[in-house]
PAKE-831883 format. One record per residue (C-alpha): x, y, z; residue number from 1. Coordinates in steps of 0.5 Angstrom, whole numbers, plus 500, padded with zeros to 3 digits. Example, Ala and Ser with C-alpha at 12.3 -4.5 7.8 and 13.67 -1.06 7.14 Angstrom:
+-----+-----+-----+-----+
:   X :   Y :   Z :   i :
+-----+-----+-----+-----+
: 525 : 491 : 516 :   1 :
: 527 : 498 : 514 :   2 :
+-----+-----+-----+-----+
This chain:
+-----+-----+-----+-----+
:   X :   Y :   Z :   i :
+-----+-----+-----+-----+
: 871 : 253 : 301 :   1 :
: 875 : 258 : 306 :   2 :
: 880 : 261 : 304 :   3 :
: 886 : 260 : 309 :   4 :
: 888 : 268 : 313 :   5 :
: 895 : 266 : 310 :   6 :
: 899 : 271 : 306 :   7 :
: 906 : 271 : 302 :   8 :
: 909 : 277 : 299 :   9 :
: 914 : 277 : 294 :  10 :
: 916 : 283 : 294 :  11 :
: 915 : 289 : 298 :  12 :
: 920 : 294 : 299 :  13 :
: 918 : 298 : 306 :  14 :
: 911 : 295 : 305 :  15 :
: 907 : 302 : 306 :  16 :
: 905 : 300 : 299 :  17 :
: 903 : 293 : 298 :  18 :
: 897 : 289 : 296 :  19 :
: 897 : 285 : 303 :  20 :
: 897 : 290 : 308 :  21 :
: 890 : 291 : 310 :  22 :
: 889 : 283 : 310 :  23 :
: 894 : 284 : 316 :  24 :
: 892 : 290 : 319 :  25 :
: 885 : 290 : 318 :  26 :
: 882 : 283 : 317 :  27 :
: 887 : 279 : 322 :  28 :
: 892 : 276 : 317 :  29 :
: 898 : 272 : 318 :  30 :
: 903 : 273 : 313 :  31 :
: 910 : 271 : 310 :  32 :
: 914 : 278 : 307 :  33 :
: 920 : 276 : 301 :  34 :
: 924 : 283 : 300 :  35 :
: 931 : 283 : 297 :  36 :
: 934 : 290 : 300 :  37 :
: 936 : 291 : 308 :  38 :
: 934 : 297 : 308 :  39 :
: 927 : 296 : 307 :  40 :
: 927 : 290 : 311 :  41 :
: 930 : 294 : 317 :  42 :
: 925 : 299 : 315 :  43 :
: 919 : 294 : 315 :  44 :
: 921 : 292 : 323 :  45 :
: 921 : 299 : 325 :  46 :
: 914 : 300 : 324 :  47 :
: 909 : 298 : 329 :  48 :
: 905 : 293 : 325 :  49 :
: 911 : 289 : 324 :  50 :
: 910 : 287 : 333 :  51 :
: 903 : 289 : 333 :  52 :
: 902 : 284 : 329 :  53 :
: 902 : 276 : 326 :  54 :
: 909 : 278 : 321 :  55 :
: 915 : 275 : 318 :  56 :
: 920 : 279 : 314 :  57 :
: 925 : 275 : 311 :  58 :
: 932 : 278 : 308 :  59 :
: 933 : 275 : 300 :  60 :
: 933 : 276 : 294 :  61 :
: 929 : 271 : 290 :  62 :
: 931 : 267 : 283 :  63 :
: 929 : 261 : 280 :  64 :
: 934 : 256 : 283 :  65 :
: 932 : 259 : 290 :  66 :
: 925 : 260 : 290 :  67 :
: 922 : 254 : 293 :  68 :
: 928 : 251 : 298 :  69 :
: 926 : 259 : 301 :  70 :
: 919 : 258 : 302 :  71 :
: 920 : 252 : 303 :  72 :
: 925 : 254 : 310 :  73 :
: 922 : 260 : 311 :  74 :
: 913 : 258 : 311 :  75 :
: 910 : 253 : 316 :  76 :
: 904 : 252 : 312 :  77 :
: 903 : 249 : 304 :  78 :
: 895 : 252 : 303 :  79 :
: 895 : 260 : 304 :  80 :
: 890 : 264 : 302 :  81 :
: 894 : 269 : 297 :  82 :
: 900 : 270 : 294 :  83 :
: 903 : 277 : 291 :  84 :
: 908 : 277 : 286 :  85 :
: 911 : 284 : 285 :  86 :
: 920 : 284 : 284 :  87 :
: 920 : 289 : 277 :  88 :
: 923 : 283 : 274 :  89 :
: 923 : 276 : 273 :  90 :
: 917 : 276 : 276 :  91 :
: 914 : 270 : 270 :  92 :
: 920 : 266 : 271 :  93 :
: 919 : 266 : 279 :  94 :
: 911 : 264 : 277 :  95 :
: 913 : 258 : 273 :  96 :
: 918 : 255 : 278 :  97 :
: 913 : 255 : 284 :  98 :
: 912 : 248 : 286 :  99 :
: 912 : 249 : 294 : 100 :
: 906 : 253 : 295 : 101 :
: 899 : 253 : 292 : 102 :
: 895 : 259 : 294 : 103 :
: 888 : 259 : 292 : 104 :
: 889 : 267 : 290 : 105 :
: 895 : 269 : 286 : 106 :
: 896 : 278 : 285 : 107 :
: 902 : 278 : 280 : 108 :
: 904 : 284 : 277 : 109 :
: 905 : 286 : 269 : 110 :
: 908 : 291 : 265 : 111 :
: 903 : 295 : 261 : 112 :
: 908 : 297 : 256 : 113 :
: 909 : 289 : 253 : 114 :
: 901 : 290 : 251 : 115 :
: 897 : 284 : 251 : 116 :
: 897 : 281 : 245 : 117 :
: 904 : 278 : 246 : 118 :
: 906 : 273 : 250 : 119 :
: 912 : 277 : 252 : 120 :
: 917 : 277 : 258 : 121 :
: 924 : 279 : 260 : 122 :
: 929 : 274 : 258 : 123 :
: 932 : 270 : 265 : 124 :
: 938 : 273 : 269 : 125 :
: 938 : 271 : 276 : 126 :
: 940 : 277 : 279 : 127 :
: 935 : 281 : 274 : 128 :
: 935 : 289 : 277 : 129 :
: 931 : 293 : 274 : 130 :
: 934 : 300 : 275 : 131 :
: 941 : 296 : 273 : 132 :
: 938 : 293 : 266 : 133 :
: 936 : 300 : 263 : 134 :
: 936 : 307 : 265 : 135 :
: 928 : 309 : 264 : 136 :
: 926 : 304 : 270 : 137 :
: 922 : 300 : 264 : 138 :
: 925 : 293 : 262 : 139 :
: 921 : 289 : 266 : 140 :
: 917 : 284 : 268 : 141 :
: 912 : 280 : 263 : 142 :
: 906 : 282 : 258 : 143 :
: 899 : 280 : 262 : 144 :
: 898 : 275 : 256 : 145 :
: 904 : 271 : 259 : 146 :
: 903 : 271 : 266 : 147 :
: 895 : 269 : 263 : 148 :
: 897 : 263 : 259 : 149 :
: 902 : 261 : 264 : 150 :
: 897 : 261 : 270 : 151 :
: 892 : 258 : 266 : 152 :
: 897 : 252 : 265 : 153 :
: 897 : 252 : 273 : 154 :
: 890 : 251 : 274 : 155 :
: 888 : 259 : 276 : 156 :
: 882 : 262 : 273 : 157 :
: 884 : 270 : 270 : 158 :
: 879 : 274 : 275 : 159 :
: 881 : 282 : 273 : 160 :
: 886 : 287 : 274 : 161 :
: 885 : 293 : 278 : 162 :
: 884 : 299 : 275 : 163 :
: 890 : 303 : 275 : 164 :
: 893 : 297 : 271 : 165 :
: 898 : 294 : 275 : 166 :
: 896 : 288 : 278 : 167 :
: 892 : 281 : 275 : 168 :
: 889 : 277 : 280 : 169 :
: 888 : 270 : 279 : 170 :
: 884 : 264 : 284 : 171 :
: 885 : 257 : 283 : 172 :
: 879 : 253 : 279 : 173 :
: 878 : 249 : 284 : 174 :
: 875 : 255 : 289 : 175 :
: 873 : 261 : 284 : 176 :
: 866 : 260 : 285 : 177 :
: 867 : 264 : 292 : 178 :
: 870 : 269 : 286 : 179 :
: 866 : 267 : 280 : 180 :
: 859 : 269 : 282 : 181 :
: 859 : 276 : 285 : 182 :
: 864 : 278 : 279 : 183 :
: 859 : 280 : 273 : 184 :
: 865 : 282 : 268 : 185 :
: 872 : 280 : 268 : 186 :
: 875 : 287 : 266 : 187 :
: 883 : 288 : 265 : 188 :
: 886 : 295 : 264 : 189 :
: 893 : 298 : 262 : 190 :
: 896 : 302 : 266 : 191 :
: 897 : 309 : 266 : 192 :
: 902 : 310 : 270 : 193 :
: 909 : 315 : 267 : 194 :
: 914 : 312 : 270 : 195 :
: 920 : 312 : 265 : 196 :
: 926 : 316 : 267 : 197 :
: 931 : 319 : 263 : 198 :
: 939 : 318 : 262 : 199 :
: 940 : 322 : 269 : 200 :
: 934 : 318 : 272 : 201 :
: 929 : 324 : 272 : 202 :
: 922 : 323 : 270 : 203 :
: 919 : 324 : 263 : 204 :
: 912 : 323 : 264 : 205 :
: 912 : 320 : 256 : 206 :
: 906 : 315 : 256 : 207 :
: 906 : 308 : 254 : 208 :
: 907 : 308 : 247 : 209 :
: 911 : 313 : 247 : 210 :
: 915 : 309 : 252 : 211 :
: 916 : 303 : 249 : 212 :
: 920 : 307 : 244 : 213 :
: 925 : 307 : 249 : 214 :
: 926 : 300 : 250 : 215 :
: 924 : 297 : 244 : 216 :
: 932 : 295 : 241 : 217 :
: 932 : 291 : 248 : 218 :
: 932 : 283 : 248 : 219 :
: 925 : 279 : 250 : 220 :
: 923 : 273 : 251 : 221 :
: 918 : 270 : 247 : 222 :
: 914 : 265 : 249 : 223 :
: 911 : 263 : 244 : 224 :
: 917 : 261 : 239 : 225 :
: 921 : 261 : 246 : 226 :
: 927 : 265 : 243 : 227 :
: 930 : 272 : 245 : 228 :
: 927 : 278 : 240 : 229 :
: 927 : 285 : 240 : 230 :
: 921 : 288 : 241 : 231 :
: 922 : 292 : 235 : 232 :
: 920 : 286 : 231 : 233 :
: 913 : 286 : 232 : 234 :
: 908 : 290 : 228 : 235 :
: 903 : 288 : 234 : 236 :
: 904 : 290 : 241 : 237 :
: 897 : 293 : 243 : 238 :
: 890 : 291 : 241 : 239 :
: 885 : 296 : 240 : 240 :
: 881 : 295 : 246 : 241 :
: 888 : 297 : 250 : 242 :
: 889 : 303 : 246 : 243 :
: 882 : 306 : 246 : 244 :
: 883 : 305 : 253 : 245 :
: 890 : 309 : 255 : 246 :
: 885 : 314 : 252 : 247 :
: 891 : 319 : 250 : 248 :
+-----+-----+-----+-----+
């Protein structure tokens, strides 16, 4: 099957670093941005891409309760091409919502520091801010053991990460031989990315062990026993192949 040259992009700040804009620029896209903040909006419509090409920016803060009479509004279409999920927050609730749109490629981003033995996310709030919830910048999201079981459910197969550890990619089962075939091993990698901040929002450049210690008295979901815990309760967050792979 063709994949349609429609995109939707949850999540995308000013959109210089985002996981469709070569679609766009240099592939011919459509595509549908959701972002929550103004100023990245109007930041968004100050580019040249944004007349140049076939785009559209819309202006909400997305939860569960809205998600789909949103998408539903605001695209045309039902079958596109790829979803990218990424709002530092609900990101797995968002995912487990979603009815109006079936993607044959789903990107979603994960939060290393949960691991990826748990099936782990931050609990719901409709109005998640990532900088609000905690000062280090690193209570949010979802496990990528989580978003895998729960997009498994929905009828995607697991296809990799890219190799900085930030995004898992998915496609629908019913199309992942245009995938499948040329893919001779499906890796996931963590990330390595030191982005904790401290009490005065400065850097600490502290690596992801380290990091969870400084979240680990928060509340998580656990989708498994679907109760609230703390990530202090588990003897296991990383196995030895995400370890070996922080190579600290």
């Amino acid at each position: 099957p063709n994949i349609e040259k429609i995109f939707v992009e949850i999540g995308t700040e000013d959109y210089w670093e985002s996981n469709t804009r070569f679609l766009l620029k240099s592939r011919n896209w459509k595509g549908y941005l959701f972002e929550a903040s103004k100023q990245s909006v109007q930041a968004i419509k100050r580019q040249k891409i944004y007349w140049q090409n076939n785009i559209t920016v819309i202006n909400t803060f997305l939860n569960s309760e809205n998600l789909n009479s949103e998408l539903k509004n605001n695209i045309k279409e039902k079958n596109i091409g790829l979803l990218s999920l990424d709002v530092d927050g609900i990101d797995y609730w968002l995912l487990k919502e979603l009815k109006v749109l079936n993607p044959r490629i789903i990107v979603c981003e994960f939060n290393t520091i949960l691991g990826d033995i748990q099936s782990l996310t931050v609990p719901y709030d409709k109005n998640f801010n990532r900088v609000n919830k905690h000062y280090s910048n690193l209570y949010y999201g979802a496990s990528i053991t989580a978003i895998k079981e729960l997009l498994n459910l929905k009828g995607y197969t697991f296809i990799g990460t890219n190799f900085n550890g930030i995004n898992a990619y998915f496609i629908r089962n019913d199309c992942s031989d245009i995938i499948l075939g040329s893919v001779e091993n499906i890796k996931y990698f963590p990330s390595k990315i030191r982005e904790g901040r401290d009490k005065n929002y400065n850097l600490t450049f502290k690596n992801n062990p380290e990091n969870f210690n400084e979240i680990k008295h928060l509340k998580i979901y656990d989708l498994k026993t679907n109760s609230e815990k703390y990530l202090y309760e588990y003897s296991e967050i990383y196995s030895k192949e995400w370890l070996d792979k922080f190579n600290y």
